[in-house]
C-alpha positions in Angstrom: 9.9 10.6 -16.4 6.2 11.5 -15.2 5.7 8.7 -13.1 8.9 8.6 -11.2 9.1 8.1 -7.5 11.4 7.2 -5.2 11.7 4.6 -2.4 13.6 5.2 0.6 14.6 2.6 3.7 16.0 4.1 6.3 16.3 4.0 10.3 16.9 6.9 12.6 17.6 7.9 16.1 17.6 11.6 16.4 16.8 13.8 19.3 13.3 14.1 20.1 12.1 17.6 20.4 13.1 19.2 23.6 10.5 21.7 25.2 8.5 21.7 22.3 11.6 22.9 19.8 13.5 20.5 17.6 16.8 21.0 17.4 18.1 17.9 15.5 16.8 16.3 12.0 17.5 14.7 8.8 16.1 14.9 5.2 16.2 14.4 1.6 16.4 16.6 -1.0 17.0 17.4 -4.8 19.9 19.3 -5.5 20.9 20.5 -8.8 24.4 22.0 -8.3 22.9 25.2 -6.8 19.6 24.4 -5.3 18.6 22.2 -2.6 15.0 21.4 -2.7 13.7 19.3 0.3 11.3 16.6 -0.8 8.4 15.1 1.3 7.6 11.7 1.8 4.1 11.5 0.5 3.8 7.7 1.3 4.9 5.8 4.7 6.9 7.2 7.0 6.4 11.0 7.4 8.9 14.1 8.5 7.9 15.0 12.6 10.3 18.1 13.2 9.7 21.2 11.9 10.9 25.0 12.8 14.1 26.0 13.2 16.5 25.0 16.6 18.7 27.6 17.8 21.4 25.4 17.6 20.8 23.9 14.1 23.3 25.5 11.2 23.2 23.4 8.8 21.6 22.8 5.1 18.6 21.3 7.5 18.0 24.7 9.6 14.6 25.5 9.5 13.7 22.6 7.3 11.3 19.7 8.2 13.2 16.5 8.9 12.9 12.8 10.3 13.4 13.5 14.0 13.2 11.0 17.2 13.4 7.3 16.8 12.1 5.3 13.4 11.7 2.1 16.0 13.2 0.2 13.1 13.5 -0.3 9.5 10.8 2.5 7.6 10.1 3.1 4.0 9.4 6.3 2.6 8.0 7.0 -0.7 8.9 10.1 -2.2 6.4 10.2 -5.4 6.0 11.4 -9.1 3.8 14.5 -7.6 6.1 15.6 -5.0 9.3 15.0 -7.6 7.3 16.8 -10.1 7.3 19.7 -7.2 11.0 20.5 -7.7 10.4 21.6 -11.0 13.5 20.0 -12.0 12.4 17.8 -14.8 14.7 16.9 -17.8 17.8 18.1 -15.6 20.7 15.8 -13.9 20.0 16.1 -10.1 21.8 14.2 -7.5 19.3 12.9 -4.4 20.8 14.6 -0.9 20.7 13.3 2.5 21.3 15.9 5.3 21.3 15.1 9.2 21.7 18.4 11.5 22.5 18.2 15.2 24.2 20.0 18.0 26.5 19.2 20.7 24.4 18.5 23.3 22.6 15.5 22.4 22.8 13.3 19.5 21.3 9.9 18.5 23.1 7.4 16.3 21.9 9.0 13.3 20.6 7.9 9.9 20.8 4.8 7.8 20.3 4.4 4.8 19.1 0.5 3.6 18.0 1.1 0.2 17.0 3.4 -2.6 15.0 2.6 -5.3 14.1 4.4 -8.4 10.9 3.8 -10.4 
């Protein structure tokens, strides 16, 4: 639908960036059976990690990503122009979480509170 958007609550603690690299980070994404798009949060809270960590493989190397600490319960809105984006209209598409880390430090992770379509 053209005005579709997405609403995502979610709290994180990921590693921070270390020496000015990020190694570890989540994100969301459209995936179609074949492609995995990454969509950005237009609205609220933002992606902070970006490049790609030498120890990051993963579907999230070298893909932005919630990094660090959310301090708490967050929304981000993912909206009709960035869904619009994925040029994936009129097909079935599931919505995909990644989180990417290495050995060396890790937070607790991601969680998800809710999702809610529009």
């Amino acid at each position: 639908h053209g005005s579709s958007s997405i609403d995502v609550t979610l709290s994180y603690d990921i590693e921070d960036s270390f020496s000015g690299e990020w190694f570890d980070r989540a994100n969301v994404a459209l995936f179609d059976g074949e492609r995995r798009i990454v969509i950005y949060p237009d609205e609220g809270n933002a992606y902070r990690a970006s490049g790609t960590g030498p120890f990051v493989d993963c579907p999230v190397s070298g893909e932005d990503g919630f990094a660090g600490s959310s301090n708490g319960t967050k929304l981000s809105r993912f909206s009709s122009i960035v869904l619009r984006a994925t040029n994936f209209t009129n097909k079935v598409v599931s919505l995909d979480f990644a989180y990417g880390t290495d050995m060396l430090s890790q937070g607790k992770g991601i969680s998800i509170q809710q999702i809610i379509l529009y």
